[in-house]
C-alpha positions as CSV (number, residue, x, y, z in Angstrom):
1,X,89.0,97.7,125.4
2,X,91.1,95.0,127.0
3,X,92.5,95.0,130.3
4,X,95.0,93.0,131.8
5,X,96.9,93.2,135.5
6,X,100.1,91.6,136.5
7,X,100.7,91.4,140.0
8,X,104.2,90.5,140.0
9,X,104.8,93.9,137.8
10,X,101.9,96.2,139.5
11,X,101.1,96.9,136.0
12,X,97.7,97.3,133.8
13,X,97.3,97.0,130.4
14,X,94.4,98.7,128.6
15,X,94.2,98.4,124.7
16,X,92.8,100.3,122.4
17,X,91.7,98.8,119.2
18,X,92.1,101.2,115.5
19,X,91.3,101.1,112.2
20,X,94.1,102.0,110.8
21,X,97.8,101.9,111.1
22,X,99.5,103.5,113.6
23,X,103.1,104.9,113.1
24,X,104.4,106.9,115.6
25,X,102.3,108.5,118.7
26,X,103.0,110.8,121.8
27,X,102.1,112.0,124.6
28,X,101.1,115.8,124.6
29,X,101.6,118.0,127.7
30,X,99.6,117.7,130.2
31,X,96.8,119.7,131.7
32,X,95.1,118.2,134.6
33,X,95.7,115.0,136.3
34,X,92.9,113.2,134.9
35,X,92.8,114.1,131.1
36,X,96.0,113.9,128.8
37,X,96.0,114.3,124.8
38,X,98.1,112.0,122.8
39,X,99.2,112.9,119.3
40,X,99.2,109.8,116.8
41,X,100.6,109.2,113.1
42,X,97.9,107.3,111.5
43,X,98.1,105.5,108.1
44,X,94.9,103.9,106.3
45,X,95.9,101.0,104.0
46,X,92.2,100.9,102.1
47,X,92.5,104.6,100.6
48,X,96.8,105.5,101.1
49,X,95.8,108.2,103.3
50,X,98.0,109.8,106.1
51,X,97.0,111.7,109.1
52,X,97.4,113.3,112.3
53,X,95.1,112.9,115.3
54,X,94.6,113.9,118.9
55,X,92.9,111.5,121.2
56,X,91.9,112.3,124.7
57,X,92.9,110.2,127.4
58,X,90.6,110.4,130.8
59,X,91.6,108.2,133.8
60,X,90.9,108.0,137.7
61,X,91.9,106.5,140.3
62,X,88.2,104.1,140.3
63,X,87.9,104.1,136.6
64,X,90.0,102.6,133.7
65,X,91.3,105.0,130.7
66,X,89.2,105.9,127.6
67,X,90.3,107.3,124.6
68,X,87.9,109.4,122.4
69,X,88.5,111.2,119.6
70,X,89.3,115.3,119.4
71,X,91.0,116.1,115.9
72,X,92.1,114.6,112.8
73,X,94.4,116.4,109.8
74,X,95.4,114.7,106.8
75,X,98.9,114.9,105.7
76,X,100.2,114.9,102.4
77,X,102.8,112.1,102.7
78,X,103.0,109.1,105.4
79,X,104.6,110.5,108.5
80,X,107.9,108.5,109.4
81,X,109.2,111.0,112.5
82,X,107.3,112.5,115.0
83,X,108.0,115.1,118.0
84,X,106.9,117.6,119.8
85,X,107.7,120.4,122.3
86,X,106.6,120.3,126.1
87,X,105.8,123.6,126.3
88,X,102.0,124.0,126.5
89,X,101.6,127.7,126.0
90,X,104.1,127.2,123.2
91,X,103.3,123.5,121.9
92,X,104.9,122.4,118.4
93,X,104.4,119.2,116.9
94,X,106.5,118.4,114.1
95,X,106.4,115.6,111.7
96,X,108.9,114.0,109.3
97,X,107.6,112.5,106.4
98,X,108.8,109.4,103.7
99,X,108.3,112.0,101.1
100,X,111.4,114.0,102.5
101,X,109.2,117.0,103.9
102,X,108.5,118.6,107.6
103,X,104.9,119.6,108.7
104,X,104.9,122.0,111.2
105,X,101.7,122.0,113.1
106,X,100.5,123.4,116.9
107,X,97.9,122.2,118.8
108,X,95.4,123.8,121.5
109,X,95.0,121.1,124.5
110,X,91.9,122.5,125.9
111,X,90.0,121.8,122.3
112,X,92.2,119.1,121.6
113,X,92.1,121.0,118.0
114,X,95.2,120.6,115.5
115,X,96.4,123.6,113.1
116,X,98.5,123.6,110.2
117,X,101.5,126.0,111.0
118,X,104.2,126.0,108.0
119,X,106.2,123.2,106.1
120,X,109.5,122.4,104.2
121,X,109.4,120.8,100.8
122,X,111.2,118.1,100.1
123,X,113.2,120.0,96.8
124,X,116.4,121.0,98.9
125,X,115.7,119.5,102.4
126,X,116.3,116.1,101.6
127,X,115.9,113.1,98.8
128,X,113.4,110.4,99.9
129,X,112.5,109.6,103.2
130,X,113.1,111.6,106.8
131,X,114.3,109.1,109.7
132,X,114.8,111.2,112.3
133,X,113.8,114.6,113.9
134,X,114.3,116.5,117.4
135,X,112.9,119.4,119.0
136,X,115.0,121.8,121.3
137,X,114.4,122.4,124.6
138,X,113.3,125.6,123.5
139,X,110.9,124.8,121.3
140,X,111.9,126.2,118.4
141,X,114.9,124.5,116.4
142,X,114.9,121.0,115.0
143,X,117.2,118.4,113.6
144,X,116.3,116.3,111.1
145,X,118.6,113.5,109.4
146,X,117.7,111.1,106.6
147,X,118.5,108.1,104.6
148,X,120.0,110.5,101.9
149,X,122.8,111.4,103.9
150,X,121.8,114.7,105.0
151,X,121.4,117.0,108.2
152,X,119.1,119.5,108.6
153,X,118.9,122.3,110.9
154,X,115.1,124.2,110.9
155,X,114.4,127.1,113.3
156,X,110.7,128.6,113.7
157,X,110.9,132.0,113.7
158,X,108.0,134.8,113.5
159,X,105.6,132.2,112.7
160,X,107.4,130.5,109.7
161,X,110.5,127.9,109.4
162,X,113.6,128.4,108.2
163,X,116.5,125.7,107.1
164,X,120.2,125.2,106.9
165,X,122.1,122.5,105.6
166,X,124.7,121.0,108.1
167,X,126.3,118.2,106.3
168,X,125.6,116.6,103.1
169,X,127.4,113.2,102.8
170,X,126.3,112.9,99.3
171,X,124.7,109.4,99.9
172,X,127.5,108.2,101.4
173,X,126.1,107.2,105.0
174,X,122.8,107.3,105.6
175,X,121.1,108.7,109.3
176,X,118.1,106.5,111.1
177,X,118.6,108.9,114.2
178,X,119.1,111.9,115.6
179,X,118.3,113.8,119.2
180,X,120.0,116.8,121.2
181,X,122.2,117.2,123.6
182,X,122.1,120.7,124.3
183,X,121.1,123.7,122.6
184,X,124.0,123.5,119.9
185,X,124.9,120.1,120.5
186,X,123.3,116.6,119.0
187,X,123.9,113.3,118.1
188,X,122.9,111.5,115.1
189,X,123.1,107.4,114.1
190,X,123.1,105.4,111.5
191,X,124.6,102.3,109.3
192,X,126.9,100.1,111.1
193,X,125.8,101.4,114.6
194,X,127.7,104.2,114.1
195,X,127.3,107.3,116.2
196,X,128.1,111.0,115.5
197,X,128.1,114.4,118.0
198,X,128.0,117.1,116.5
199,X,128.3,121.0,117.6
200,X,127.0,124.1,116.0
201,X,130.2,126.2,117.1
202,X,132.1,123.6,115.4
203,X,130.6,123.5,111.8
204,X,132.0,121.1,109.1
205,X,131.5,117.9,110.6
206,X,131.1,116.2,113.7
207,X,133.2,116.6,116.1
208,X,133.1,113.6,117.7
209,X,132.6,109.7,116.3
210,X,131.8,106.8,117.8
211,X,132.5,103.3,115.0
212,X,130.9,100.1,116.5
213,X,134.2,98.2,116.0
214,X,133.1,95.2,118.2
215,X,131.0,93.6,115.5
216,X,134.6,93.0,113.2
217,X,132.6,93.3,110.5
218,X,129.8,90.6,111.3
219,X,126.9,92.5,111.2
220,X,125.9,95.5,109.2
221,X,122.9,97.4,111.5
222,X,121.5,100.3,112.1
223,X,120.7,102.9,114.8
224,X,116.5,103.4,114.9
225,X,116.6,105.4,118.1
226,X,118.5,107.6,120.3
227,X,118.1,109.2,123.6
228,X,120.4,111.2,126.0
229,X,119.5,111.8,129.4
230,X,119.5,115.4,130.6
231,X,121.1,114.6,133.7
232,X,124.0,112.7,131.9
233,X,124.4,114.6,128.3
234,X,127.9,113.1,128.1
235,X,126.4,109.6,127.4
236,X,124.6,108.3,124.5
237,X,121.8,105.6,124.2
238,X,121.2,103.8,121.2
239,X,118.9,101.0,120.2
240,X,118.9,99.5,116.6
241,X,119.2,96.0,114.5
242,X,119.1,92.4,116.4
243,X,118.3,93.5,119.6
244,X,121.2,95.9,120.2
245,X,120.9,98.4,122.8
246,X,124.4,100.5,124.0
247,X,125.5,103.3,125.6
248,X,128.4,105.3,124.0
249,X,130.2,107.7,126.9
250,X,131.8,110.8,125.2
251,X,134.3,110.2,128.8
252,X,135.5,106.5,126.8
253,X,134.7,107.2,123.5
254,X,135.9,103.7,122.1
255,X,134.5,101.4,124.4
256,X,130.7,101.1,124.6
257,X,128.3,99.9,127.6
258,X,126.3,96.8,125.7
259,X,123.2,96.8,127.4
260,X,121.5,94.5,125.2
261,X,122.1,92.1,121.6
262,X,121.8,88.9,120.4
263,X,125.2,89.2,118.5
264,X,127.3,89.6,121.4
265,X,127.7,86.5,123.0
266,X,128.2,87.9,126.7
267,X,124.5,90.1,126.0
268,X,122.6,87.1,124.6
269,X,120.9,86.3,127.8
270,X,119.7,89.5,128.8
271,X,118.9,90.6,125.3
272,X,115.0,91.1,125.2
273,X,114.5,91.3,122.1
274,X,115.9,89.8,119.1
275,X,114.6,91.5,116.0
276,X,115.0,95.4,115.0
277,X,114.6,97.8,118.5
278,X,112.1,100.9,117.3
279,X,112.5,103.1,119.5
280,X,114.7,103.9,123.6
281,X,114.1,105.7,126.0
282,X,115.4,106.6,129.6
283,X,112.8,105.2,132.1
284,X,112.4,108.1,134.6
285,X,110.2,105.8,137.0
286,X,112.5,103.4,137.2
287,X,115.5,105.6,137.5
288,X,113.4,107.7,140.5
289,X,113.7,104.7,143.4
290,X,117.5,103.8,142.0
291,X,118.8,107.2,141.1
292,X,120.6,107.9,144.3
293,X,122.5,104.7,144.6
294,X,123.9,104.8,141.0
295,X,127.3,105.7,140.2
296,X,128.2,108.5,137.8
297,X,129.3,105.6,135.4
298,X,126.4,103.1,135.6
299,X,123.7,103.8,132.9
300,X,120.1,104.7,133.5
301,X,117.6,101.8,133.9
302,X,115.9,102.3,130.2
303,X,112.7,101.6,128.0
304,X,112.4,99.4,124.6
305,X,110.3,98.4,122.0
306,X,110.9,96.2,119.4
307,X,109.6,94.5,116.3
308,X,109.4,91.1,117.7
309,X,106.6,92.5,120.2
310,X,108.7,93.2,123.1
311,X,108.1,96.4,125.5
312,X,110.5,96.1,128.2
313,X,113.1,97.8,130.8
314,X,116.5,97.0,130.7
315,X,119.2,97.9,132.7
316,X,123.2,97.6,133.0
317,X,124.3,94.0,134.4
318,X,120.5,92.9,135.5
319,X,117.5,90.6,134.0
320,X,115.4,92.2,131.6
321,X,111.6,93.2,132.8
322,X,109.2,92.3,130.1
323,X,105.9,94.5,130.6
324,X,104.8,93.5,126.9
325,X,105.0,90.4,124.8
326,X,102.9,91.0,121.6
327,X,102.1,88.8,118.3
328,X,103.0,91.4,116.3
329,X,105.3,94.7,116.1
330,X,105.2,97.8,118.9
331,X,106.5,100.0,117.1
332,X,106.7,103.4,119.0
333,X,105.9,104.3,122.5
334,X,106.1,106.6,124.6
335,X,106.5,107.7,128.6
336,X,104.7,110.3,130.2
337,X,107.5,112.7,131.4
338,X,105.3,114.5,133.9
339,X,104.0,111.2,135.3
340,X,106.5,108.7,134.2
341,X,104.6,105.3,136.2
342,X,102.1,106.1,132.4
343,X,103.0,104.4,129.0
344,X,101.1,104.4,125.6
345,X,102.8,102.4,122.8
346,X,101.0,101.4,119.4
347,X,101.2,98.0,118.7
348,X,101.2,96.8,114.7
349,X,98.2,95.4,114.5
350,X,95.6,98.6,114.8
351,X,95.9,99.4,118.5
352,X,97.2,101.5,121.4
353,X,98.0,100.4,124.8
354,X,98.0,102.5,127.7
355,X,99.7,100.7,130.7
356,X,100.2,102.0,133.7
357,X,102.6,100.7,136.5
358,X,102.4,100.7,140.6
């Protein structure tokens, strides 16, 4: 384990070194204040296997973290998605995979123990490889969108899924995103930073659309990641190719808040990142010592990662703050939502960092 502390940023680093690759991870629900679970995506190179694992977290306030192992499943195909619910006496984790599948699995926090639950093939749920799922707030109803075009609604029901298709673009665009808004309302993203909401009462298509007109053409990227706030649910935040980071407002639907990307000349300098952003999320600790000073039109301070080795905050109109600068990829992290100062991200070379901020 390495440690490192910045005083400028109150923040420590601990890292965790793997053997194996690491695609996505999470942190589970949390039981006491001194041991958390986090669920990781692993992938071993030497033998093409694919797996799911809980590793327990212990920290005090005297003591740095450790991480020791609780539960491993293997998958049948390389997870590319992963999510879960925040309800411990009702905890889901689901998981997307490049084979076009979803594994359905739940997992008891005391044990740290992982269970198979139910799946959905990949014959009728979607050609090649899942980029994006979301669970409810309930619990119990995904989204899932791919790069075949498709959306996928999955509900878990008396102990077994159950699917409908709601929209088929026939290869004609192709989803790297998706996360809710409300219970019948998500948004979805995908080539040319494009942007849809879409609502369950309104089936058919979406019902909103956001085109990313200021690149005239220039660039052709991609949405990786979205979040939505659930204080704000009428605005958008999307991170994807080059650095980009924006904020699309269902209030102005045309005009988007650029928060970060090297291909807008006025972002440049407070771009982070310049390479492909993973994954974005609102930063809650951030947002808790700002929140009541910010306008209903100012978007949330906010987290990325990116493939260049950059995990930083970013925030509308100020300097970035870098809390990572890696040789190599992070590509997925994760902030604790019941204690939001904690972050674990999994960096591309075999490890996990836990840092934690003060």
């Amino acid at each position: 384990m390495a440690v490192l502390t910045s005083s400028s940023q109150n923040l420590q680093v601990h890292r965790f070194p793997q053997d194996h690759y690491i695609d996505s991870l999470r942190w589970l629900p949390q039981l006491s204040a001194f041991h958390r679970n986090i669920i990781l995506a692993a992938f071993d190179s030497e033998t093409s296997t694919s797996s799911l694992q809980i590793l327990s977290s212990s920290n005090s306030s005297s003591n740095p973290p450790e991480l020791t192992f609780q539960s491993s499943l293997t998958t049948p195909s390389r997870i590319t998605s992963l999510t879960t619910s925040q309800n411990p006496n009702k905890l889901l984790i689901a998981a997307s995979t490049f084979s076009g599948s979803l594994l359905l699995y739940t997992a008891d926090l005391v044990s740290g123990s992982l269970e198979f639950v139910d799946s959905v093939a990949e014959k009728g749920f979607h050609l090649g490889r899942v980029n994006g799922i979301d669970v409810s707030e309930n619990g119990s109803e995904f989204v899932s969108v791919g790069e075949d075009g498709r959306i996928n609604w999955v509900s878990f029901v008396g102990g077994g899924l159950s699917t409908r298709k709601v929209f088929d673009s026939n290869g004609l665009v192709s989803y790297g995103a998706v996360k809710w808004a409300s219970p019948v309302e998500f948004v979805s993203g995908g080539l040319g930073f494009g942007l849809q909401w879409w609502d369950q009462r309104r089936p058919g298509g979406p019902v909103s659309q956001f085109k990313a007109n200021w690149t005239r053409g220039t660039t052709s990227g991609i949405v990786h990641s979205i979040d939505i706030h659930p204080s704000r649910k009428h605005t958008c935040l999307a991170g994807g190719s080059s650095g980009t980071v924006f904020a699309w407002d269902l209030r102005w639907q045309q005009q988007p808040i650029m928060l970060s990307g090297v291909g807008t000349s006025d972002m440049s300098a407070l771009s982070p990142s310049e390479s492909d952003v993973w994954e974005v999320q609102y930063d809650n600790y951030t947002t808790s010592s700002n929140y009541r000073n910010m306008s209903e039109s100012r978007v949330l301070p906010a987290m990325i990662c990116s493939e260049d080795g950059i995990l930083a905050v970013i925030e509308q109109g100020e300097e970035p703050v870098e809390l990572l600068a890696e040789p190599c990829a992070i590509n997925s992290f994760d902030i604790d939502r019941q204690n939001p100062s904690d972050i674990v991200c999994s960096l591309e070379w075999e490890s996990i960092a836990i840092l934690t901020r003060s």
